[in-house]
N, C-alpha and C positions, 0 to 999 in steps of 0.2 A: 677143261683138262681132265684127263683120269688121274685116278688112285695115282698110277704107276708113275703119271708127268711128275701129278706135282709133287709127289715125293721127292723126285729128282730132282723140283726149279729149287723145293727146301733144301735141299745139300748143296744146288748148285750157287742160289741167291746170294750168300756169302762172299765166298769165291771171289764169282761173279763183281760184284760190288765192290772188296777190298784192291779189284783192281782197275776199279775207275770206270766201271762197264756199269750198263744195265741190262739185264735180263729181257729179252721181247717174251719169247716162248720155247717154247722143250715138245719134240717129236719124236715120238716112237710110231716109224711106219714101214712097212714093206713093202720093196720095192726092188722089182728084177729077185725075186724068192732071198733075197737077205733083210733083213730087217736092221736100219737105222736109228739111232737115238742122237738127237741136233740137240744140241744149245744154239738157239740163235740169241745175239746179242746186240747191243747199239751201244756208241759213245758219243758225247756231246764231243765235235770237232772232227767226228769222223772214228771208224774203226780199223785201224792194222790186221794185217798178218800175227804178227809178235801177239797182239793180246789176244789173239784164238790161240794162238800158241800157249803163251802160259797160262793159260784158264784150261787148256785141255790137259796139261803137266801137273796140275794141283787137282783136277777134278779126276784123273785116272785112278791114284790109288784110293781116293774117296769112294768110287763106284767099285773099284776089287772088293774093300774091306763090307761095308753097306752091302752089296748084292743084291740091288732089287728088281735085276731081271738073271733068272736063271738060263735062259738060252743064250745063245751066241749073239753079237751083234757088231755091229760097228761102229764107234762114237765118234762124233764129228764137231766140230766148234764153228760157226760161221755167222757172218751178218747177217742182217735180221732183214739186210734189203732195202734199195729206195721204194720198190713196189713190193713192200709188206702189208701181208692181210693183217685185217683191223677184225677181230675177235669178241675183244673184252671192251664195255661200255667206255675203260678208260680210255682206250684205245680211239673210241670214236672221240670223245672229249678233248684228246688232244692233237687230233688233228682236224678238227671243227675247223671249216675254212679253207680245208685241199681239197687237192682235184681227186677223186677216188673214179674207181672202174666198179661197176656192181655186177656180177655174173648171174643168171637167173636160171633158175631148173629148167621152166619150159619160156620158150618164144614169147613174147608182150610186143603186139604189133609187129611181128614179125623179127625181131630182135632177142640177144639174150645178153647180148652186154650193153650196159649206157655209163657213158662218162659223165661227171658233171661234178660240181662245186658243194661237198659237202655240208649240208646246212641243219641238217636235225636227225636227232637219233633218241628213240624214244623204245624202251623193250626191245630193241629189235628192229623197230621198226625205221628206216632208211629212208631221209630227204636227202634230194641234190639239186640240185640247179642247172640245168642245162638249157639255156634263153627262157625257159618255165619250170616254175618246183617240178618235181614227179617224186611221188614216196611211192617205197616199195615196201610192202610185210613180209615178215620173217620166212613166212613160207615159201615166197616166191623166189629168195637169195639164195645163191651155192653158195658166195664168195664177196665180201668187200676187199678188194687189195686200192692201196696208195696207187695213184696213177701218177706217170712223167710225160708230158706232150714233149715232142719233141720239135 
């Protein structure tokens, strides 16, 4: 994360938290020339409407007062997603044992995505299990997200 996230996940963590939620991640991105600031969030049992609702009702006048982005933007509260990218080492730890999709900057055989059974994560570096291990290094990955077969 930057300065600016986690500044925000610190005001927003609380919040966040006293309402039963946990925090996934906080993005500041531009997109169609407006630029967005997400809380994505999760709850054990599943996440509502109503609790983005009131998590973005206590976190408004907390970002008026704070101001720690001077430009315009648009803030948004939402699920963090069943195919949520996996980031932070915790990230990988706690979902040791799912199905993940790994995206790769350039082609590996002719491919740039592989699905498979997450089994090790070490610095960065990406095992999964697809009928045989395959580890991928840090370099090679755009993107780990949570995969759903359908």
């Amino acid at each position: 994360m930057s300065k600016l996230t986690d500044r925000i996940a610190e005001l927003a963590r609380p919040i966040v938290e006293e309402e039963g939620c946990t925090l996934w991640d906080v993005e500041y991105v531009r997109e169609g020339g407006s630029w967005y600031l997400r809380l994505l969030i999760d709850k054990d049992g599943g996440l509502g409407i109503d609790d983005c609702e009131r998590i973005s009702r206590r976190m408004d006048p907390i970002l008026d007062e704070e101001d720690p982005i001077p430009d315009s933007y648009v803030f948004e509260v939402g699920s963090a997603g069943a195919e949520r990218e996996l980031k932070r080492p915790s990230d990988f730890t706690q979902f040791m044992g799912h199905e993940v999709e790994i995206r790769l900057y350039q082609p590996l055989e002719g491919r740039k995505s592989y699905v498979g059974t997450l089994e090790a994560y070490d610095n960065g570096t990406v095992t999964i299990l697809s009928g045989q291990p395959r580890t991928f290094a840090p370099a090679q990955i755009a993107q780990v997200r949570l995969h759903i077969s359908l």
